[in-house]
LOSE-599042 format. One line per 10 residues: number of its first residue (from 1); for each residue x, y, z of C-alpha. Coordinates in steps of 0.001 Angstrom, whole numbers, plus 500000, padded with zeros to 6 digits. Layout:
% residues N
NUM = X,Y,Z ~ ...
END
This chain:
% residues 286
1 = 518292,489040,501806 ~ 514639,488510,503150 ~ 511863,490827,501894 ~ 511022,492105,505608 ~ 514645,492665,506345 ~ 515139,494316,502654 ~ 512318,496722,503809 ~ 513003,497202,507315 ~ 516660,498502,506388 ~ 515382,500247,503991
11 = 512926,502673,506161 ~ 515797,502877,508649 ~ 518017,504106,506016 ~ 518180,507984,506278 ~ 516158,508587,503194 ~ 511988,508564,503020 ~ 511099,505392,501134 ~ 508070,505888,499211 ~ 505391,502947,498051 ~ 503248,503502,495057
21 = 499432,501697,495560 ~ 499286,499135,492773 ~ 495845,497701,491746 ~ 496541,494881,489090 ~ 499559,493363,487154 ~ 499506,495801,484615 ~ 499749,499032,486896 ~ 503081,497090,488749 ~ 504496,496783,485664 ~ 504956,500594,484939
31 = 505404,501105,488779 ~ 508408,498903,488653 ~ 509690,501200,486057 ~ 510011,504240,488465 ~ 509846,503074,491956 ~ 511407,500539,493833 ~ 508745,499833,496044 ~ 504547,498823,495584 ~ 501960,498911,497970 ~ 498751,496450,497723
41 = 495974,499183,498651 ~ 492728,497758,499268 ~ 490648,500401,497743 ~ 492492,499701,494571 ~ 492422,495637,495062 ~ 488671,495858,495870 ~ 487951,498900,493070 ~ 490225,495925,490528 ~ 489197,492728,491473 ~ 485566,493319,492540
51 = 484407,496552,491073 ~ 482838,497499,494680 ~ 484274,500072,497661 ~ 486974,499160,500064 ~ 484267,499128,503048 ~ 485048,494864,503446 ~ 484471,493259,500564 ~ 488461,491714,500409 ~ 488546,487988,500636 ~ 491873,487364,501708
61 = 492689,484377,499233 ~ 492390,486881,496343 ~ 495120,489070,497852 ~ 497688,486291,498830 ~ 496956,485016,494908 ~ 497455,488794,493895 ~ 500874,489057,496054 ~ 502299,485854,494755 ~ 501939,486936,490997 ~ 503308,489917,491970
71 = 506117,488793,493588 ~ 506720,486146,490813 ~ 507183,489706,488618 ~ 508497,491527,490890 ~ 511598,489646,492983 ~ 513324,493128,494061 ~ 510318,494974,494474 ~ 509047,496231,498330 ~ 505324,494508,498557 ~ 503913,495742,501729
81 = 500186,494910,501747 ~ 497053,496140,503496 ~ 495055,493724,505395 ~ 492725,495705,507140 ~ 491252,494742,509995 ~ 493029,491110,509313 ~ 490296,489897,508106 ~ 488183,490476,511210 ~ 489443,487155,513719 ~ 492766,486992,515155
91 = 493532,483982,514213 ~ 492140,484669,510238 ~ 494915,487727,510808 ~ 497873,485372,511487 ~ 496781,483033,508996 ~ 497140,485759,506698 ~ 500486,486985,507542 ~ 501808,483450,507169 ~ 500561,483340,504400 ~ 501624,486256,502869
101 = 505159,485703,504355 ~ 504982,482554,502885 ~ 504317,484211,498741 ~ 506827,486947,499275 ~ 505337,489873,501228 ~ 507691,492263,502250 ~ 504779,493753,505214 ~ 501524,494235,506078 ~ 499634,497194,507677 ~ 497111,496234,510411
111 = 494673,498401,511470 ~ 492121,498713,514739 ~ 488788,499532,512516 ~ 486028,497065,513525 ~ 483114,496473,511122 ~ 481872,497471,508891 ~ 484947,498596,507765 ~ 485605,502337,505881 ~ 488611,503636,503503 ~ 490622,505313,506013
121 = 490341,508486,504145 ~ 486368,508650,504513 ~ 483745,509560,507459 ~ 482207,507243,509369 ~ 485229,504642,510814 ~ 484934,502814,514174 ~ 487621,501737,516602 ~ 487904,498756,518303 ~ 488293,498834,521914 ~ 492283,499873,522632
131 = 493087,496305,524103 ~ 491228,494245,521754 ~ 493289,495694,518799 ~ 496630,495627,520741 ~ 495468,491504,521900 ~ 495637,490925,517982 ~ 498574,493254,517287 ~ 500493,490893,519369 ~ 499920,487757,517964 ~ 500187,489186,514729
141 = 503362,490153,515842 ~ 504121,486972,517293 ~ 503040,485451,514253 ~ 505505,486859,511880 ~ 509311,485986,511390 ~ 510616,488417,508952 ~ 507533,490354,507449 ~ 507265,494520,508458 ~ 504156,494871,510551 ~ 502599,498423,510222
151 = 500412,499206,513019 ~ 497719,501841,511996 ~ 495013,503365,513565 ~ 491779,505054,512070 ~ 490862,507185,515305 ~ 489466,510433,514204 ~ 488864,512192,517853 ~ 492281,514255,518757 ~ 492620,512955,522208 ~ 491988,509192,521131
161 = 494254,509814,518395 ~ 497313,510323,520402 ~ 496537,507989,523116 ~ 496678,505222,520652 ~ 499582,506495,518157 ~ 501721,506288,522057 ~ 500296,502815,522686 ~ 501127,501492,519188 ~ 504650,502716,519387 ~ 505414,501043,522785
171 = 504549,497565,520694 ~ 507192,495901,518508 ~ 505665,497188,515414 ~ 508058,498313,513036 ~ 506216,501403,511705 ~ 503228,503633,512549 ~ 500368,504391,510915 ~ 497918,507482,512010 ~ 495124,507185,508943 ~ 493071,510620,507860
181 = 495673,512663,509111 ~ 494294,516062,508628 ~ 497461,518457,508940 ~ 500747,518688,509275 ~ 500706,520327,512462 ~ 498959,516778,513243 ~ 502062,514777,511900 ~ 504550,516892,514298 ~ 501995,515870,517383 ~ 502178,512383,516397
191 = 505851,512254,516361 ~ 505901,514149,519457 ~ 504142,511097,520681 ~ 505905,507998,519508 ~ 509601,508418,519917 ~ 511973,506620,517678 ~ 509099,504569,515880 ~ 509467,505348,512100 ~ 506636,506765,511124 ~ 504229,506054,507783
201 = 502052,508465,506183 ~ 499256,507817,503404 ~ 498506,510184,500658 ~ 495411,509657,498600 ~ 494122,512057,495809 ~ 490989,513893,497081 ~ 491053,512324,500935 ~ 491801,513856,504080 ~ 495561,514408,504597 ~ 497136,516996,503049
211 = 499314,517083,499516 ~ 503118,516921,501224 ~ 506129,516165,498593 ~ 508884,513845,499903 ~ 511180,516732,501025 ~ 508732,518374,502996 ~ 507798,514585,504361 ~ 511314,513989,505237 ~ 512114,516977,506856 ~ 509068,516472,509794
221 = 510370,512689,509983 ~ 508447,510908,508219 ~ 510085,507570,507134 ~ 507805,505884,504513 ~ 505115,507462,502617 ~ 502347,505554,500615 ~ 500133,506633,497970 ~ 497470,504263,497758 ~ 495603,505163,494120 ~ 497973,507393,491716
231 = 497523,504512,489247 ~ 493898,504155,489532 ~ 492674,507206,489385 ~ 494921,508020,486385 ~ 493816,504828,484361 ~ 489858,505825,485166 ~ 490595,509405,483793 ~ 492260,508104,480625 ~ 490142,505642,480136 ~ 487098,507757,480248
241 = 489145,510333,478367 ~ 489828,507225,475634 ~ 486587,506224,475207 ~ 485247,509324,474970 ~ 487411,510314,472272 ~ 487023,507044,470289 ~ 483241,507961,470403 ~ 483689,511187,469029 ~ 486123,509969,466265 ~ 483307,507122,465226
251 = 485378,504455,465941 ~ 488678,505334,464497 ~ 491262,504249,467073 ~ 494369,507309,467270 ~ 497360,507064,465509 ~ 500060,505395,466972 ~ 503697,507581,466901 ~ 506518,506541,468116 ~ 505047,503484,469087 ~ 504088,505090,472586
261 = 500580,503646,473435 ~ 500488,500661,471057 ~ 501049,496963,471120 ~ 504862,497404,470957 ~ 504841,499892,473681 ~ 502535,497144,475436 ~ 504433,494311,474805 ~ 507822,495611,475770 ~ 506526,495955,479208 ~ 505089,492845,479540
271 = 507963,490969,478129 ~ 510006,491918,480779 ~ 507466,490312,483988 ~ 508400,486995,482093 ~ 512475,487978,482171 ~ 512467,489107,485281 ~ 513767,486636,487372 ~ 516343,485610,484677 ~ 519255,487741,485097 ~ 520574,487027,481297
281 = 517320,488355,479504 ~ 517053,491159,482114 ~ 520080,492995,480483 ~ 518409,492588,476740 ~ 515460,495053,478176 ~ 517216,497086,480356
END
């Protein structure tokens, strides 16, 4: 089966898929361990790969490289990948999404934010004009044979908000995105809004939206949630923690039990990305 169509059936399926934001090789590895799907999150490709904000840094080479090693990995795994604005031009957006199609993307989310960019879950975003986004939409949408196309918009005032979650949803986008959303009650008026469309929501720790488990997700129909920096913000809190502690031990790395947090524990994982695609070896680490 293709990756779009393995996605698409898999956010029409009656349960709430969830996508866990990846930021290198490494953090997909134990993410393929618990969840079936990954999302590429910008802030935690631009945080990895360029140690700057996601405010437009992205060159979108280094994420087409970054989904193709992944999906070397990763053959089963969802891959839906932000693109932002789609890289500013149009036709620098299809490009993209061929490309991507092209390595093994599974979808993309496109939103209307025009330069300079901002993480969706901080002040200070700007909106395209309506048309202009919905002119690239379509040729995005045009563009693509397979590939999910999230359509997302960073609109902050209520009115403008709505107006644009009901344009999106009369597209052929396969899912909506409303970015920042600030309440629940704001997720039921969005619905209200856009019909049938399945319906995305992003969770990020600290940001704008609220904390809402799966259930609770699922129960105001909600059909994919994304949480765009779990693994980031836990690997700069134990690595802080880490090095904090080996400074206070004088150098004396911990002791190993178990062989949780060593180079077996290490290895193990990363033996299987070379397995993966190899259904015979696959068994020997399962």
């Amino acid at each position: 089966m293709k990756h779009g169509t393995a996605l698409r059936d898999e956010i029409l399926s009656p349960q709430i898929t969830p996508l866990i934001g990846v930021y290198d090789m490494f953090s997909a590895s134990i993410t393929a361990k618990h969840y079936s799907g990954m999302f590429i999150s910008g802030f935690g490709f631009a945080a990895s790969h360029y140690g700057l904000p996601d405010i437009g840094f992205i060159a979108w080479p280094d994420i087409v490289a970054f989904v193709q090693r992944l999906r070397l990995a990763f053959p089963r795994q969802h891959l839906l990948v932000d693109i932002d604005d789609g890289y500013v031009d149009p036709e620098v957006a299809c490009h993209v999404v061929e490309q991507l199609e092209l390595v093994g993307a599974s979808g993309v989310i496109l939103e209307d934010q025009k330069r300079p960019r901002r993480c969706g879950h901080v002040d200070g975003k700007q909106v395209l004009p309506l048309d202009e986004y919905l002119d690239k939409l379509e040729l995005v949408l045009a563009t693509r044979r397979d590939l999910v196309v999230v359509a997302r918009t960073d609109a902050t005032e209520e009115s403008e908000i709505l107006r644009r979650a009901e344009a999106l949803a009369a597209t052929d986008a396969d899912v909506l995105l409303v970015d920042g959303v600030r309440s629940i009650d704001w997720i039921r008026k969005v619905r209200s809004v856009i019909g049938d469309k399945p319906l995305l929501f992003n969770q990020i720790a600290g940001g704008k939206s609220p904390r809402v488990s799966l259930p609770e997700l699922q129960d105001l129909d909600v059909n994919v949630a994304i949480y765009s920096t779990p693994c980031l913000f836990a690997a700069h809190t134990a690595i802080d923690t880490a090095l904090s502690e080996l400074r206070l031990a004088d150098g004396r790395l911990p002791e190993v039990i178990d062989g949780r947090g060593g180079i077996a524990d290490a290895l193990e994982l990363l033996e299987r990305n070379i397995s993966r695609n190899h259904p015979r070896s696959v068994s020997a680490h399962a």
